[in-house]
C-alpha positions as CSV (number, residue, x, y, z in Angstrom):
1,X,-109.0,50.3,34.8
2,X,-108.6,53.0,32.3
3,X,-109.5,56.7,33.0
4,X,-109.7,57.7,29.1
5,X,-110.2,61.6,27.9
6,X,-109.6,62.1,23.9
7,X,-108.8,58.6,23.4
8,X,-105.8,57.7,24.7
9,X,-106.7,54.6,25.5
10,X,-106.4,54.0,21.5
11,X,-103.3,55.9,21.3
12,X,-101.2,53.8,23.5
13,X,-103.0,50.4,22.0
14,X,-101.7,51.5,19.1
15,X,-97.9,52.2,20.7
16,X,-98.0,49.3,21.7
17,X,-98.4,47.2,18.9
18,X,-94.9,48.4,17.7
19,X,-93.4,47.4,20.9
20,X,-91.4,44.5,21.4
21,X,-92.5,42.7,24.4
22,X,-91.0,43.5,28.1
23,X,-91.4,47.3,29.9
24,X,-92.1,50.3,28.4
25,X,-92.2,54.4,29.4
26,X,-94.8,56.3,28.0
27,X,-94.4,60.3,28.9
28,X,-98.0,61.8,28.8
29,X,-98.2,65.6,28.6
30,X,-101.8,67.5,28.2
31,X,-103.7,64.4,27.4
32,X,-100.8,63.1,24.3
33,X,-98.3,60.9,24.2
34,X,-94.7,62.7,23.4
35,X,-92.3,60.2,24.2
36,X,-92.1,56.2,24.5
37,X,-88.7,54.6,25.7
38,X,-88.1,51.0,26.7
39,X,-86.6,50.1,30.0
40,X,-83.8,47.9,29.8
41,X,-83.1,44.7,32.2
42,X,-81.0,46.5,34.2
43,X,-82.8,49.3,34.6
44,X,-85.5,50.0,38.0
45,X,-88.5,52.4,38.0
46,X,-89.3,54.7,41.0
47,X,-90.5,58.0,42.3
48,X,-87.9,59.6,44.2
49,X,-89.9,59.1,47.3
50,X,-90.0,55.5,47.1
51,X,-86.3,55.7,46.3
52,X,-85.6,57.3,49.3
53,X,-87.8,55.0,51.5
54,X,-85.9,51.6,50.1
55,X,-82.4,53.2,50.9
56,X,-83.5,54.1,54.8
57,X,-85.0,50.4,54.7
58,X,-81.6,49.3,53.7
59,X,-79.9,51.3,56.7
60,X,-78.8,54.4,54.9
61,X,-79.0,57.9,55.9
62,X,-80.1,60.4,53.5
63,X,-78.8,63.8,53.7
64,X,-79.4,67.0,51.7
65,X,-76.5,69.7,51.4
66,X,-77.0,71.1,54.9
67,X,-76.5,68.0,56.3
68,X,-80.4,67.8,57.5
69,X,-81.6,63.9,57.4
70,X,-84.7,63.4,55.0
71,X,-87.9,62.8,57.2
């Protein structure tokens, strides 16, 4: 389901006819697209916090600079 404001629905349709198939990043600032990058096969998208939560499902401990664990 699209949420669409200034037709941006249209804009990425038509970004994505140029792509070749697989994944793609589209940066969105203000209601535009301003950048479109392909991820590559070896390449894994995240938010930092679910970044965090794989690597203390894998058993690791995750520190910031003062040595305080990440809650």
């Amino acid at each position: 389901m699209w949420v669409v404001s200034g037709g941006l629905v249209s804009d990425i349709e038509s970004v994505a006819d140029g792509l070749p198939d697989g994944r793609a990043l589209i940066t969105i600032e203000q209601g535009q697209i301003v950048s479109v990058r392909i991820v590559g096969d070896n390449e894994h998208v995240a938010s930092l916090a679910a970044l965090l939560d794989i690597a203390k499902l894998a058993g690791y401990e995750i520190v910031n600079s003062g040595n305080k664990p990440y809650n």
